[in-house]
N, C-alpha and C positions, 0 to 999 in steps of 0.2 A: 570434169568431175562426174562421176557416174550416178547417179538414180539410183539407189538400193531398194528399189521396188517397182514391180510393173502389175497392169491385170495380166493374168493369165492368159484371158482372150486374146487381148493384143497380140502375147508372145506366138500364142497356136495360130493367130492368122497369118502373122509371119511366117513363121518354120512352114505353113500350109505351101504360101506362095512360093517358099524358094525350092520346096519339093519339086526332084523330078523326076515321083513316082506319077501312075497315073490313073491310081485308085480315087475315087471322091474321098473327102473325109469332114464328118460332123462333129460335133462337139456337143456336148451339154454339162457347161459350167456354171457353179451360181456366181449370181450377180456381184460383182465387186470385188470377187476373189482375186489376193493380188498373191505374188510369189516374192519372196525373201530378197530379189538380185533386180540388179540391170537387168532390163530388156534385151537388152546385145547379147547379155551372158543364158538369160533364158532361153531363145532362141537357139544359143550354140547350142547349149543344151538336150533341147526339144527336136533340134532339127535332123539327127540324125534318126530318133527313132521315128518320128515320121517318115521322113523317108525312109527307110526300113521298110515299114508297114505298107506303105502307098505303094512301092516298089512289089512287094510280096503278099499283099491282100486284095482280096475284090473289093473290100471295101473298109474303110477305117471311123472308128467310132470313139471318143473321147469322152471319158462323163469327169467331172470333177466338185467334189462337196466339199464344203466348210465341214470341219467336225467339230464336237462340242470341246472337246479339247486341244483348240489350237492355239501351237508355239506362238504365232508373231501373231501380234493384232496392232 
């Protein structure tokens, strides 16, 4: 049965580690922000365009906010 929610952290430290760019990459998401899906599917997700990025930037930076009008809660 799948999880239909993860933190988001979790997902980007994933996608981070299985990157096999070789840019550093930060984040700054707020606390607890989760995303709509499995983990597994976030990830699939996420992990291309990280690697993308890591592959073609010197360095890779992620911010992510709650907005005051958010879908899922």
């Amino acid at each position: 049965m799948l999880n239909r929610s993860c933190l988001l952290t979790d997902a980007l430290a994933d996608a981070v580690a299985a990157s096999s760019g070789g840019s550093s990459v930060t984040y700054d998401v707020s606390d607890g922000l989760r995303l709509a899906l499995d983990q597994a599917l976030a990830v699939r997700a996420l992990g291309p365009v990280i690697d993308n990025a890591t592959r073609h930037g010197s360095s890779v930076s992620v911010r992510a906010r709650r907005s005051v009008a958010s879908a899922c809660r």
